[in-house]
N, C-alpha and C positions, 0 to 999 in steps of 0.2 A: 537736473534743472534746479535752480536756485530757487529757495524757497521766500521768495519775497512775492509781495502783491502791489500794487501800485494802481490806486482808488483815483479817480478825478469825478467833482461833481462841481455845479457854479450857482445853483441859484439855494434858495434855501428850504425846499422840500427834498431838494437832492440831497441837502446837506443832511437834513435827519435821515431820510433813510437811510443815505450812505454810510450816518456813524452806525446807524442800527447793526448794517449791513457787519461791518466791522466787527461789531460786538462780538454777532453770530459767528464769523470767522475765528474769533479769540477763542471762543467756545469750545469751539471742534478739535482747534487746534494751535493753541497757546504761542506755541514755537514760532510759526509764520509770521514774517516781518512784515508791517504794512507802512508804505509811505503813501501817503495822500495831497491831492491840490481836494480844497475844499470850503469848508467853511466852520466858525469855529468848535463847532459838535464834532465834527471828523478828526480837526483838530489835537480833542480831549481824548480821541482813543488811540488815534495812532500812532506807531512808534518813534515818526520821522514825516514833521508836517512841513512842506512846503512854501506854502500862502495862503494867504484868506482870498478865495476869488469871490465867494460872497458877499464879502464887504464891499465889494466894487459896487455891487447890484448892478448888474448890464443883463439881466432876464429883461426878455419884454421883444420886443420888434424893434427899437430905434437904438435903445441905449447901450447897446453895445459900441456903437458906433463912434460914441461918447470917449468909449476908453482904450480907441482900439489900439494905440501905440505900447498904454501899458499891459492889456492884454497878450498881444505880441511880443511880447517880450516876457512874459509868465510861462505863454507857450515854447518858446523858443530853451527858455529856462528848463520846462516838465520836459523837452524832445535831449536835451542835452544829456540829463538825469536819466531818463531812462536809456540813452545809449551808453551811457560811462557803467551806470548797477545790471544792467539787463534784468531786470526783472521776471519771476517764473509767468506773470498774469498779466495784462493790463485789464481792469472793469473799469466801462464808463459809465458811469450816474444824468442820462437826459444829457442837457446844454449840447446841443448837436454841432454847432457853428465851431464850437474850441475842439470839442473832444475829436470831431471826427476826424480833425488834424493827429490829436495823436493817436488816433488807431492806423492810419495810414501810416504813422511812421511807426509806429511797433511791430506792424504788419510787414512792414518792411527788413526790419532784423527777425522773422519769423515767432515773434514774439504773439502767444494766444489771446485775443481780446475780447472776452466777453462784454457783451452792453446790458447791466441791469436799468429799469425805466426806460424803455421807448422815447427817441423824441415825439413828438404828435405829427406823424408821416399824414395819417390819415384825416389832418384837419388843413395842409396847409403843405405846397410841393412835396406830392409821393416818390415823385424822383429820385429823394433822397435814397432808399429804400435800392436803389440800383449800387451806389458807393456801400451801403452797409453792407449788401452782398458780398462786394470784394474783401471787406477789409475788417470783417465782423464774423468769428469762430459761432457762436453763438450768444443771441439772444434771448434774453427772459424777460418777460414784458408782465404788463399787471393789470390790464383788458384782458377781456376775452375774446373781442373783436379783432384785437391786437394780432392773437394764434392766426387769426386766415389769414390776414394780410400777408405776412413772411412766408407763409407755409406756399401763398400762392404765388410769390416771388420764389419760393427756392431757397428760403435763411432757412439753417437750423432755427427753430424757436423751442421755449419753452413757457407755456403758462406756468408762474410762481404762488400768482395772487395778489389782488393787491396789498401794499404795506399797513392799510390805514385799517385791516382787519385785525392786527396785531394791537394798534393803539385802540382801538373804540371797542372795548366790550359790547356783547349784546346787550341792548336792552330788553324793557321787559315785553311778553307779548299777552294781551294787544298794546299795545303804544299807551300810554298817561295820554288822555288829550288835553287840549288847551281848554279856558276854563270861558271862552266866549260867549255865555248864555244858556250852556246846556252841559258845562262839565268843571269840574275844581282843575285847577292848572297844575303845572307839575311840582308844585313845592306846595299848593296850599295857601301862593301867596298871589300880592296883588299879578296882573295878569303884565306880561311881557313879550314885547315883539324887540326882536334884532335886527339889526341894522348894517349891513358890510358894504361896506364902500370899497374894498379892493385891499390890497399889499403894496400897490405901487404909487408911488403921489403921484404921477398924470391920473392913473386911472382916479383916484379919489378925487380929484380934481374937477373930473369929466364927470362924476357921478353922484360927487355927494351932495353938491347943489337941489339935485331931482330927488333924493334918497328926502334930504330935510324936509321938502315939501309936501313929499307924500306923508311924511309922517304929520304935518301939522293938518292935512286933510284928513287921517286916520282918528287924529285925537279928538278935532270936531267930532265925527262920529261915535268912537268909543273912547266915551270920555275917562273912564278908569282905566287906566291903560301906561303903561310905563313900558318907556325906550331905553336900548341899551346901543351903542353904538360901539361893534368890536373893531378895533384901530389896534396898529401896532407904537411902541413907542418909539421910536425910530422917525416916525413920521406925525408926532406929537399935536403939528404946530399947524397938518393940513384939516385937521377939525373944527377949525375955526372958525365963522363963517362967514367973518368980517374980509379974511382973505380969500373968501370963494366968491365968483360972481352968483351969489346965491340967489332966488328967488324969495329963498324964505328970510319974517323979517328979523334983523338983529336980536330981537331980544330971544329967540328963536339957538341962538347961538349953539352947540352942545359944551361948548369949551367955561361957557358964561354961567350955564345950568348946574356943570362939576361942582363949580364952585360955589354956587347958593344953595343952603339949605331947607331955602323956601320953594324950589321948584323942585319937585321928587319924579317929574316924569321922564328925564333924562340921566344919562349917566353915560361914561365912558371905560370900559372895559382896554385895559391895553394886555398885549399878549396872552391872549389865551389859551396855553400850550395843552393846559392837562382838562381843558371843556366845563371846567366848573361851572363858568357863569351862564356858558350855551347851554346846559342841562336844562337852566330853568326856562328858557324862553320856551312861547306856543307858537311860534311863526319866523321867520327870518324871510328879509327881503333885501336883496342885496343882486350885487354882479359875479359873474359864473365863475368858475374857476373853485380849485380847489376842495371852498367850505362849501361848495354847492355838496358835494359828494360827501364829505364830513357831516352835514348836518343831517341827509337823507339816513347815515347809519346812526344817528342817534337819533331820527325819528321825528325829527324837526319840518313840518310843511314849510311852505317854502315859494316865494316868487322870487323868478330870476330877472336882471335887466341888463343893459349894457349900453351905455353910450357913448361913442368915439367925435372927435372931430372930422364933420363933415369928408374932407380930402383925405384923411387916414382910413376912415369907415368905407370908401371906395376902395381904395389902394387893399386894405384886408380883405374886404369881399373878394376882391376879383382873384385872391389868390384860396381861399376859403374854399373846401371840397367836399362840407357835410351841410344838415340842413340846420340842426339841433346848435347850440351855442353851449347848454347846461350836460356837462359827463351822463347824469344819470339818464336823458332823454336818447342822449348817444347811445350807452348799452341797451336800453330798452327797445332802440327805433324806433318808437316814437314818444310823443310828450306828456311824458307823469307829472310835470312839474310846467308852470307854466312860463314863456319866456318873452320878454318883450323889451327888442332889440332896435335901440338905434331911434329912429322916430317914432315908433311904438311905444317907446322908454317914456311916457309923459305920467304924472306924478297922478292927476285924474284916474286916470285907466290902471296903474299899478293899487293903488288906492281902492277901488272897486274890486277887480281880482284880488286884493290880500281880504276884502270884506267876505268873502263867499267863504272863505279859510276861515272866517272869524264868526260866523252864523251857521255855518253847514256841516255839522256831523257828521254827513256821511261819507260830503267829500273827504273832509279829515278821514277819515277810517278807511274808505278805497285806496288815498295815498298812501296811507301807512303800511297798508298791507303789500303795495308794492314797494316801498322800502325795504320790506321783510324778507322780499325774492331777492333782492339787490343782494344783501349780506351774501345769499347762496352763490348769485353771478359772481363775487367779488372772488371768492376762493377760501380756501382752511384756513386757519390761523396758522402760522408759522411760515410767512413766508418769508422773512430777512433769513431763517434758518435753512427753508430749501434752498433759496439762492445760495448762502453761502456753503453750504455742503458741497453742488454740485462746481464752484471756485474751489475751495478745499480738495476735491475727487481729481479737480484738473492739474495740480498745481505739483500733488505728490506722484 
């Protein structure tokens, strides 16, 4: 069996863990050649890179649709590749819609395909979960909720852990609280709430309007108080609020704030890869995904929101199979964190629930403490290393 591996991930959480993934595989085992479709992290480690499918950005529900002729032809390119090299492995990294094209076709020259990251079967058509059967050696997924599902389909599975136990150190116990009236904050300095508008310019779009307003209702109340708004730079130019149909007014701007030295209560944080600036905040309030999970393991309270356009918020519900929107509410079944989705999303009521996080003690301290069981739910450190020992174990 040829000792090559052939990685494919598309969106850009795939893409870190996938180089991680990599890494780990390097580790074990130096010799193994890896060609990857990716992004440009995967890129930097492996021996023989493809394309950037991350730079496309087609993660999301619609935008793939966007790119579909140059995607087809990306695919038609990795099916080609991997029939001319044959590869000893195919891993898929998530992006279900691409990948699950080439696992059928690798599956098809009896080629082994492991799937690290789970698509999200269990928020949105389980169906899928029938084709992975087929066409899927095994999976290793990084829920724990994840293990029943396939187990109760019939996939091999394997709980790994998730990857973001590897990147977030523990912190300390009990938790630094926020410094809203009855505790110093976590640096000692003035007090800070974060602000996530999303990864995606719809989504920021859709949300950062409601995100600015709450904040100007928050500041009325707690007047010492400084915002930090994490944005990626990439999407620089959606911060602006003059191009948002915002509620909040102009001078309100965050882009306008950056840059006067006169107003200190805003700022803009771009890429925050290694949580520096998330350390110091006492609260985040933002839309689900992701940094919902990221900030719960560093300890961070937290209101979650989310709002779609009207005909799209139906069109997802109707396909949507859980009750929870925020990861952490999902593992836990039920709500640690609070969420208010869609018409509930109003800047008043988010504003109100972040004030209880900003007076209450002990809420802070109950959450935290279930933060603390999360890390446990989450799994051991090492898991790009399990994953890739047991690709490694498959390959030789």
């Amino acid at each position: 069996m040829a000792k090559e591996i052939f990685i494919c991930a598309g969106d850009p959480s795939g893409d870190l863990h996938g180089s991680n993934l990599i890494k780990s595989i390097k580790k074990f085992q130096p010799e193994i050649f890896v060609t990857s479709l990716g992004g440009r992290k995967m890129g930097e480690v492996s021996d023989n890179f493809l394309y950037d499918i991350v730079g496309l950005d087609v993660h999301g529900y619609f935008e793939p649709f966007k790119q579909y002729f140059k995607l087809k032809g990306i695919l038609k390119n990795g099916i080609e590749y991997i029939k001319n090299k044959r590869p000893g492995i195919v891993v898929l990294v998530d992006f279900y819609g691409f990948n699950i094209r080439i696992a059928e076709y690798a599956h098809s020259l009896n080629i082994p395909v492991y799937y690290y990251i789970s698509p999200q079967v269990w928020a949105t058509r389980i169906g899928r979960v029938e084709k992975i059967k087929k066409f899927i050696e095994r999976m290793m997924v990084i829920f724990p909720f994840e293990k029943e599902i396939y187990e109760n389909a019939g996939v091999p599975v394997t709980f790994v852990g998730h990857p973001l136990i590897d990147l977030i150190p523990p912190v300390p116990s009990p938790f630094p609280l926020p410094s809203f009236g009855f505790a110093q904050d976590r640096q000692g300095e003035r007090n800070k709430i974060g602000i996530f508008p999303g990864s995606r310019k719809p989504v920021v779009g859709w949300n950062l309007p409601i995100l600015l307003e709450t904040k100007r209702l928050l500041q009325d109340e707690f007047k010492d108080t400084k915002f930090i708004i994490f944005g990626l730079s990439k999407l620089k130019d959606c911060y602006k609020s003059d191009k948002q149909d915002s509620p909040a007014d102009k001078k309100d701007s965050p882009a306008d704030k950056q840059d006067s030295p006169a107003d200190k209560s805003v700022e803009i944080v771009y890429d925050d890869s290694n949580y520096t600036a998330r350390k110091k905040i006492s609260l985040s309030i933002g839309v689900s995904g992701t940094t919902t999970l990221e900030n719960a393991l560093l300890g961070i309270p937290m209101v979650v929101m989310y709002r779609l356009p009207r005909l799209m918020y139906y069109l997802v519900k109707s396909m949507i199979q859980v009750e929870n929107a925020a990861i952490v509410n999902l593992i836990f079944k039920q709500q640690i964190v609070p969420e208010l989705i869609q018409d509930k999303a109003k800047p008043e009521d988010i504003k109100n629930i972040a004030g209880k996080f900003l007076t209450d003690k002990n809420l802070v301290t109950e959450t935290q403490k279930k933060f603390l069981e999360l890390r446990n739910l989450l799994g051991r450190e090492g898991v790009s290393d399990r994953a890739a020992k047991m690709i490694v174990e498959r390959i030789l």
